[in-house]
N, C-alpha and C positions, 0 to 999 in steps of 0.2 A: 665680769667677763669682757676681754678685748673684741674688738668689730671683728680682729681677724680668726680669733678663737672661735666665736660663734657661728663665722660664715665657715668654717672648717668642718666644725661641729655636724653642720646642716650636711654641709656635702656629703660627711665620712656616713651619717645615720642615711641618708638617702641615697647611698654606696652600698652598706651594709644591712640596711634592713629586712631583705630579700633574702639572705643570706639562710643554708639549710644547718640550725640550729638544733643540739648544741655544737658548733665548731671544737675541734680540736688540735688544729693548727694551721698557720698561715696557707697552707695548699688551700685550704678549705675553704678559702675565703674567696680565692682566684675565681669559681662561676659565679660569685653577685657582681665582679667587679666589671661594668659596660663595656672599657677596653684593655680586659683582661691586666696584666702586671702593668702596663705601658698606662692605666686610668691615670687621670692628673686630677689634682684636687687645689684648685689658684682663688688665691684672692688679690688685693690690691700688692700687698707684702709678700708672699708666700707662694712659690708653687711645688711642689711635692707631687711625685710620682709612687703609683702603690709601691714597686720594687724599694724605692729608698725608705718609704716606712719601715715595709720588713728588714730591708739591711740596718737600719738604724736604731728601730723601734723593739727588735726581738725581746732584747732584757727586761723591756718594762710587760714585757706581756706575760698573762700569767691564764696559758690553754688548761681548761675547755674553757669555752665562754658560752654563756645560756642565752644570752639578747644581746643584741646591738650594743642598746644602753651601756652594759657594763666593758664592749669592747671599747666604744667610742669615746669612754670615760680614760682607759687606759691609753689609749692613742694619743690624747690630748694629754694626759700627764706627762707621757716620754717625749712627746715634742717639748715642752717647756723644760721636762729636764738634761735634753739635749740643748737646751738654747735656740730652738727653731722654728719659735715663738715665743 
């Protein structure tokens, strides 16, 4: 796992963990996010805003989601499979 994979990782599980589970789509996600659609998640390489997840990230996601874990698994796939990591 890349330095910036895993600092992404950290941020998205401690973005989401909070989150009123099972989610059932990206709405749902908007009250764990601290500033709402506008939250940024930066690392050295990287900075991404929730809204460009969801605009970018929709196809790789696959709602409901029961935990974190399995969303923050899917997030970090669609970013590599977008190329944006």
């Amino acid at each position: 796992m890349s330095d910036t994979e895993s600092q992404l990782r950290e941020q998205f599980m401690d973005a989401f963990e909070n989150a009123d589970f099972p989610v059932e789509n990206q709405m749902s996600l908007v009250p764990a996010l601290p500033n709402g659609p506008g939250t940024k998640f930066k690392t050295d390489d990287v900075t991404v805003t929730a809204m460009e997840l969801a605009a970018k990230l929709g196809k790789h996601q696959d709602f409901p989601y029961e935990d974190a874990e399995s969303l923050v698994d899917d997030i970090i796939a669609g970013l590599k499979a977008e190329g944006m990591i």
